[in-house]
C-alpha positions in Angstrom: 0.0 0.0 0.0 1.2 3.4 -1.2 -0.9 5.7 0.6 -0.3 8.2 3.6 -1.2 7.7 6.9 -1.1 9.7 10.2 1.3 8.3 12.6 2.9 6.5 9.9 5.3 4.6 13.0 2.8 3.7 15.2 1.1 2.2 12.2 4.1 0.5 11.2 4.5 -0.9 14.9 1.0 -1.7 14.8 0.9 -4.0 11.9 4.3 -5.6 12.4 2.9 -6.8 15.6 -0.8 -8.0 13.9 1.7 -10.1 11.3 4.0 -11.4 14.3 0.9 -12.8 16.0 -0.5 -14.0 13.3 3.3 -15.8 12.2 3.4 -17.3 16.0 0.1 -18.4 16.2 0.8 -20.2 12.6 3.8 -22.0 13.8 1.9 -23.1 17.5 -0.9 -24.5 15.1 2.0 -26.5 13.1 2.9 -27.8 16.3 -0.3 -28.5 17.3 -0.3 -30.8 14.1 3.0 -32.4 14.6 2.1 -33.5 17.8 -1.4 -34.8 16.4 0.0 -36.7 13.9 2.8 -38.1 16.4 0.0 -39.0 19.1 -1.5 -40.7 16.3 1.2 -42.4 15.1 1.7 -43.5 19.1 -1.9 -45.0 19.1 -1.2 -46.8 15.6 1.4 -48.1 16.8 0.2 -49.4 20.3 -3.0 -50.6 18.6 -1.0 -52.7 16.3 1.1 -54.2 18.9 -1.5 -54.8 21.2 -4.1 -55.8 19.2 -2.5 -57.2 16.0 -4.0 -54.7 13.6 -4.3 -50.9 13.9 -7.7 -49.3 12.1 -6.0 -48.0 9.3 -8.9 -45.7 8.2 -9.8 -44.7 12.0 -6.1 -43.4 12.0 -6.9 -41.7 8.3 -10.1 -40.2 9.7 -8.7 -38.6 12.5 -5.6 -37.1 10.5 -7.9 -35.4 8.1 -10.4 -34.3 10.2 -7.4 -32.9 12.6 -5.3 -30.8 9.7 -8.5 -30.0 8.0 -9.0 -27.8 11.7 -6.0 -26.9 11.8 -5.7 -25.4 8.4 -9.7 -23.7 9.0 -8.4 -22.1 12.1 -5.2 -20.9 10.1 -7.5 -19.7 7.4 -9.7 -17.2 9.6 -6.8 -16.0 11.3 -5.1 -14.7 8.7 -8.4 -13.5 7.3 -9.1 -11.5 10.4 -5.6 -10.1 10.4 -6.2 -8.6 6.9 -9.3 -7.7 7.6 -8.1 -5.8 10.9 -5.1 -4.5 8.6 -7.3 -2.7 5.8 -9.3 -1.2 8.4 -6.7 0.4 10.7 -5.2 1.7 6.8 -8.4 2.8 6.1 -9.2 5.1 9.3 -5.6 6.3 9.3 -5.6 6.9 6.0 -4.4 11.2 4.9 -7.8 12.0 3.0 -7.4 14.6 -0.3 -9.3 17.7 -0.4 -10.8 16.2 -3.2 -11.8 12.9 -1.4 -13.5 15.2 1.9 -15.1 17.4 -0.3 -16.6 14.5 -2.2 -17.8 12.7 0.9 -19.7 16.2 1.7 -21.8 16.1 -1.3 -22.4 12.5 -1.1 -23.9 13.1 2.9 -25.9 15.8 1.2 -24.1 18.3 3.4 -23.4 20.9 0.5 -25.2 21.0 -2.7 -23.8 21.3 -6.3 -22.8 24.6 -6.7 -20.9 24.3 -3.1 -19.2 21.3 -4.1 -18.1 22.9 -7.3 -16.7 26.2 -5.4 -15.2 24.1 -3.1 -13.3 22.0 -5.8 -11.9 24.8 -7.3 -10.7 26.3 -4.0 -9.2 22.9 -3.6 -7.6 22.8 -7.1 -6.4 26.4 -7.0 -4.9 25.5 -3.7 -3.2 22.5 -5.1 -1.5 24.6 -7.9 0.1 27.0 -5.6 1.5 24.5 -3.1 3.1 23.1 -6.6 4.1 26.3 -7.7 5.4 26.9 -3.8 7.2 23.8 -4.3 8.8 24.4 -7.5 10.3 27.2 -5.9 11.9 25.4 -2.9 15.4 24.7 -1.9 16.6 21.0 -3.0 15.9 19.8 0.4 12.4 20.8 1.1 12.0 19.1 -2.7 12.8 15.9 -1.4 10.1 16.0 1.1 7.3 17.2 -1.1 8.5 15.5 -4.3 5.6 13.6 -6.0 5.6 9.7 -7.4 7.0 10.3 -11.5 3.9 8.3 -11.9 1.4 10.3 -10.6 -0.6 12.3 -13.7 -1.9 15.7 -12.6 -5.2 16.6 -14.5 -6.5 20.3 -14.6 -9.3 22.0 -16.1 -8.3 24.9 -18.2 -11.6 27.3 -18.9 -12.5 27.1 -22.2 
């Protein structure tokens, strides 16, 4: 994800530790399985030497049924984590003047002709921080400087 959060640290802290919980909880669950299939392997075995014969589809059943757990559990973590990872992106995400403007007229908290003013206040804004920027020393370029692939589109009055 390319987009800019506040607190863009804490969210960095924040989702290393969702993805180091999720990674520890994935290797406990492979141990979980290990040991099944060991424990398994145990009874197999004692059941053969005891009894003669060991239920080979008994031992088959419980294997499946066992990963097949296993792997749903795994499966809903990791679901959850992404889940809980868009959404902490999502509220921390750096909105555009364009984007809160937008969800004003979608509400139905401005009307048209608002929404239209307030776009070009946004827009003529926009061009002087450019312009501002354009103007800086090197340094204060690096900071501001834009993606090479980001494609500015302006109205020009006809």
């Amino acid at each position: 994800m390319n987009q800019r959060v506040r607190y863009p640290r804490s969210v960095a802290v924040l989702r290393v530790l969702l993805y180091a919980v999720v990674i520890g909880t994935t290797l406990a669950l492979v141990g979980l399985s290990l040991t099944m299939l060991g424990f398994l392997a145990v009874v197999g075995t004692a059941s053969f030497v005891l009894f003669g014969e060991a239920s080979t589809a008994f031992l088959l059943t419980a294997v499946v049924l066992g990963l097949l757990t296993v792997t749903a559990i795994e499966v809903v973590l990791v679901s959850l984590a992404r889940k809980a990872d868009r959404f902490l992106m999502e509220k921390l995400r750096i909105r555009t003047p364009l984007e809160k403007i937008t969800a004003k007229y979608v509400a139905g908290d401005i009307g048209d002709v608002e929404m239209e003013r307030q776009i070009e206040r946004a827009l003529v804004r926009e061009r002087a921080q450019k312009t501002t920027t354009s103007h800086a020393t090197p340094s204060q370029n690096r900071r501001t400087q834009h993606s090479p692939l980001e494609i500015e589109v302006t109205s020009e009055p006809a």
